[in-house]
C-alpha positions as CSV (number, residue, x, y, z in Angstrom):
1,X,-4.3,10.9,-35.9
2,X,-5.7,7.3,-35.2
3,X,-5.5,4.6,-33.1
4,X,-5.4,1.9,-35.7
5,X,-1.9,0.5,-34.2
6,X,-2.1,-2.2,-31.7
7,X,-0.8,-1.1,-28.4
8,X,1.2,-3.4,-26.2
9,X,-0.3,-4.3,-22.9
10,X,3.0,-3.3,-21.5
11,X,2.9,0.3,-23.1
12,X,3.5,1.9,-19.8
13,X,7.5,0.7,-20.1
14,X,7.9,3.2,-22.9
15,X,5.1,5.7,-22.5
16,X,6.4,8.4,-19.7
17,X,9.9,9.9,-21.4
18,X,10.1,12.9,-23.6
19,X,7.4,15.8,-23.8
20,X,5.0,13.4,-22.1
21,X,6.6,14.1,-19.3
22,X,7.6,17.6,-18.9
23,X,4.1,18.0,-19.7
24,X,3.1,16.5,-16.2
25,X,5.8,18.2,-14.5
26,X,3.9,21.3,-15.4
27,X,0.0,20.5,-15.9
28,X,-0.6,20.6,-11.8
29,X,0.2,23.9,-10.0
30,X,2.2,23.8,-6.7
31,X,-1.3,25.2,-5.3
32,X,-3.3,22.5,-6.3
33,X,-0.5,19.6,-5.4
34,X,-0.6,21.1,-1.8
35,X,-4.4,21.3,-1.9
36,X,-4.5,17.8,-3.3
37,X,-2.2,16.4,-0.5
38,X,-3.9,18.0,2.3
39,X,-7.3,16.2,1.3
40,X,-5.7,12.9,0.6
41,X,-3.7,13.2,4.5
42,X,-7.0,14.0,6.1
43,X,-8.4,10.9,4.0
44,X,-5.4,8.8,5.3
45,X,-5.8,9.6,8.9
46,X,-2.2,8.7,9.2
47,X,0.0,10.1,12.2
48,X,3.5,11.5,11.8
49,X,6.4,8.9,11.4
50,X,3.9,6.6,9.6
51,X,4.6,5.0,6.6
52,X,2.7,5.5,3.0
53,X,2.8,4.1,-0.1
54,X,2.6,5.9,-3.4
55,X,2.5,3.5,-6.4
56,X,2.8,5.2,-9.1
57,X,4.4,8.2,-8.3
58,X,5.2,9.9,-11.2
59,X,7.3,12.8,-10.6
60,X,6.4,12.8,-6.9
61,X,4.6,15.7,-6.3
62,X,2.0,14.0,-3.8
63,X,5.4,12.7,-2.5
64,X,6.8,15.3,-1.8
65,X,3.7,17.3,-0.1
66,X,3.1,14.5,2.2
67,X,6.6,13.6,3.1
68,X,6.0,17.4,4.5
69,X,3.8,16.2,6.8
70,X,6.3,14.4,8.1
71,X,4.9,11.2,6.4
72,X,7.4,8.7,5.6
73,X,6.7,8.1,2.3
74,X,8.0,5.3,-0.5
75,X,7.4,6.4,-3.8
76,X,7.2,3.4,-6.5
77,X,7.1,4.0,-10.0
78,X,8.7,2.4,-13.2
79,X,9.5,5.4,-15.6
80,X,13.2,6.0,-15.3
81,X,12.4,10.3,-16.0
82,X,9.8,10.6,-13.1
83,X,12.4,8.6,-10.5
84,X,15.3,10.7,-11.3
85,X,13.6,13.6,-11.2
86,X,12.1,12.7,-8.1
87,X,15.7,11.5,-6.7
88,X,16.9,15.3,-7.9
89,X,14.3,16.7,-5.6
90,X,15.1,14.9,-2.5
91,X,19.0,15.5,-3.0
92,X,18.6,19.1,-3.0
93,X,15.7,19.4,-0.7
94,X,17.4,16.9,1.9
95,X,13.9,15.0,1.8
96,X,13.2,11.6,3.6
97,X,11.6,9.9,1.3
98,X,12.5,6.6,-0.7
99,X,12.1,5.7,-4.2
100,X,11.7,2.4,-6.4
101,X,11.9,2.3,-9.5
102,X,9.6,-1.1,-10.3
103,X,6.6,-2.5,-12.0
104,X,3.3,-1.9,-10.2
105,X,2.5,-5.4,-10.7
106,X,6.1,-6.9,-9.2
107,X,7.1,-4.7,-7.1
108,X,8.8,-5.7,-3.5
109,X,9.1,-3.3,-0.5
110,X,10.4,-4.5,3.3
111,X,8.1,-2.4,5.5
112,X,4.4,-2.6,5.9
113,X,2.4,0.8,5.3
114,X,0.2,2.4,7.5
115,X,-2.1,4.3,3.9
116,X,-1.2,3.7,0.1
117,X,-2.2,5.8,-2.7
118,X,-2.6,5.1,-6.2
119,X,-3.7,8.6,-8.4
120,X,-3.6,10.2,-11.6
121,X,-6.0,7.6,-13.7
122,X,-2.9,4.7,-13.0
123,X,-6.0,2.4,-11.5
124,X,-6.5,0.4,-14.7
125,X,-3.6,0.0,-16.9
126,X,-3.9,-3.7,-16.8
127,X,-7.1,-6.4,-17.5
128,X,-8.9,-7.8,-15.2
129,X,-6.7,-10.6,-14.3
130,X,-3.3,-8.0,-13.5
131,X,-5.3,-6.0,-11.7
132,X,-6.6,-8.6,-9.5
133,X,-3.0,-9.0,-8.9
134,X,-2.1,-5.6,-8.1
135,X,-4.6,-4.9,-5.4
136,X,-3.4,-8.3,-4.0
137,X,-0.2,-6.8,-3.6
138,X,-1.1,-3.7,-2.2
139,X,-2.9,-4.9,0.1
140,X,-0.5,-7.5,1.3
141,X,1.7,-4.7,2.2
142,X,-1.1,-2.6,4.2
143,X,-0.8,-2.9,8.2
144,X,-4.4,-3.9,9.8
145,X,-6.8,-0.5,9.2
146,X,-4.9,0.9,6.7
147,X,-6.8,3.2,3.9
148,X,-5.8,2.5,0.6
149,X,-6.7,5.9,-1.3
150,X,-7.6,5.4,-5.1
151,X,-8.1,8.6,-7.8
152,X,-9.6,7.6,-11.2
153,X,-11.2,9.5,-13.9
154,X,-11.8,6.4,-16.0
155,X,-14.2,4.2,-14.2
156,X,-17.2,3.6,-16.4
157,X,-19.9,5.5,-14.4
158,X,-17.6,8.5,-15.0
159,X,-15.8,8.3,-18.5
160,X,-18.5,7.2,-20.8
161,X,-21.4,9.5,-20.2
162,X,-19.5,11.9,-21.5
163,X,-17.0,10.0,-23.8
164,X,-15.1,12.5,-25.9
165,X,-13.1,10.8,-29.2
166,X,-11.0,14.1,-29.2
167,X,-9.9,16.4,-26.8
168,X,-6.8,19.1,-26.9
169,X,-4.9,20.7,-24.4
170,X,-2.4,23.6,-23.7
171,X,-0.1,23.5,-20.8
172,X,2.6,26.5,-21.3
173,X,4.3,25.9,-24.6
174,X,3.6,22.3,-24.8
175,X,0.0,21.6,-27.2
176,X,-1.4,18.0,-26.3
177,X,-4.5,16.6,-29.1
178,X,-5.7,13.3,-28.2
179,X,-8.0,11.1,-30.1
180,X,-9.8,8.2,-28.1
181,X,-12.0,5.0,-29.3
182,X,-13.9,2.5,-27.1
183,X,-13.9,-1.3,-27.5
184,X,-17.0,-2.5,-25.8
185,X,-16.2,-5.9,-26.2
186,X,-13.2,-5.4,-24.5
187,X,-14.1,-2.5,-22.0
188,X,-11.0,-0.8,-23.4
189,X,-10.3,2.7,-24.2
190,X,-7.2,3.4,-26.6
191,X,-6.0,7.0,-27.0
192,X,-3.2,8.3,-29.1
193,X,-1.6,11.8,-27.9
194,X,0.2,14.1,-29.7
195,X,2.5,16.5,-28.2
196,X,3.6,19.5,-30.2
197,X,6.1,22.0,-28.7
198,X,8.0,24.6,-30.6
199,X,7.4,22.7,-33.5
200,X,8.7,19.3,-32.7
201,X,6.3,16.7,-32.3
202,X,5.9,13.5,-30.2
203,X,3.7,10.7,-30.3
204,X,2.6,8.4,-27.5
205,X,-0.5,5.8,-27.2
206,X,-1.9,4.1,-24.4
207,X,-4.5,1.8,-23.5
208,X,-6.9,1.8,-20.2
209,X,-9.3,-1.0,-19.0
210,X,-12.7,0.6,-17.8
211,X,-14.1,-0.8,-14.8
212,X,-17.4,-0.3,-13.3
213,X,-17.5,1.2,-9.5
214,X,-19.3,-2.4,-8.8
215,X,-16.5,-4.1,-10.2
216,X,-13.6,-2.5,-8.2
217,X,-15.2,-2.5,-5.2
218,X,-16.0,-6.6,-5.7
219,X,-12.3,-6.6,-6.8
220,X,-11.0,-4.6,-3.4
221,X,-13.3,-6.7,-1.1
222,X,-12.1,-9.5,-2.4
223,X,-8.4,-8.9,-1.3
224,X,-9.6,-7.6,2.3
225,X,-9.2,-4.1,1.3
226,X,-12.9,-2.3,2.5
227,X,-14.3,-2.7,5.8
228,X,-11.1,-3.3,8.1
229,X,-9.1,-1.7,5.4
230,X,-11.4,1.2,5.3
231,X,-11.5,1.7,1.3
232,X,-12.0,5.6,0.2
233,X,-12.6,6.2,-3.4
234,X,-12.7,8.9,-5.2
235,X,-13.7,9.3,-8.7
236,X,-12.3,12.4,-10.6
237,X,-12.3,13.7,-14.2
């Protein structure tokens, strides 16, 4: 398995259907979801009936968890699986929480938010010049000492110390191999993944700029997001 196609810089249209992701929908544990929410609403310091922002969303499991803290919580995410399975969860569960199914980079909302997150490794899947633009919007949409709560694994100081050009996974009955090159010139990291389950196979590739801490901090001050906004950062693996 290689990475010799080029990948489209809009790869994230296509890349979360199939195995990819029923694979997400089982990798975290319900445990570690509520775990995850309760440090990220202590991070927040948000008060009930406040608003939040959760761009991407995924399949809304940090939804969820902090719409239980009675969070009002917009979930915004493109990938037509993760939004109706989200939608299924909040018919059946009766939950107040609103979805969007948009691009991160054009998306439109008509509330101001008192926190935003943006987790799972999603800081990054555009250059320089796109993510300039999305932190713009983000923070356009942030009420006056709003946090704005970002979880990455791939920011320089923490992916390429220990770069790995292959890595393999088992969630369940899903296997997941991935294969990973760097382009310095470009500060790019492509990986291909292949999912094997039961013997059918699927293949999905994605690219992800890698920033320095320096450079996303410059980027967020730039767009008023530290100091008034109160920027928290955490860097995960």
């Amino acid at each position: 398995m290689t990475n010799s196609l080029p990948i489209s810089d809009t790869w994230y249209e296509s890349f979360f259907t199939g195995i990819n992701c029923e694979l997400w929908e089982k990798a975290v544990s319900a445990e570690w979801n509520h775990q995850e929410a309760d440090f990220l609403f202590g991070l927040l310091q948000m008060k009930p009936g406040q608003r939040l922002l959760d761009i991407p969303c995924g399949n809304g499991r940090l939804s969820v968890e902090l719409s239980a803290k009675n969070l009002l919580v917009t979930g915004v995410d493109l990938s037509e699986t993760f939004i109706r399975s989200l939608n299924k969860k909040i018919e059946n569960e009766k939950l107040p929480i609103h979805t969007l199914r948009a691009d991160m980079l054009s998306f439109e909302v008509d509330h101001l938010f008192s926190g935003a997150i943006c987790m799972g490794n999603s800081f990054g899947y555009f250059n320089a010049e796109k993510m300039d633009a999305f932190v713009e919007r983000v923070s356009a949409c942030l009420l006056p000492g709003a946090r704005f709560i970002i979880n990455s694994g791939m920011i320089a100081e923490s992916i390429l110390p220990t770069f790995s050009k292959q890595k393999s996974f088992t969630v369940g009955d899903i296997q997941m191999d991935i294969t990973n090159t760097y382009q310095p010139t470009d500060s790019l990291m492509v990986s291909t993944i292949l999912y094997t389950k039961a013997g059918a196979t699927e293949t999905h590739a994605f690219k992800h700029y890698v920033f320095t801490l320096g450079e996303v901090k410059r980027l967020l001050k730039k767009h008023g997001v530290p100091g008034q906004r109160c920027l928290w950062f955490c860097i995960g693996r």
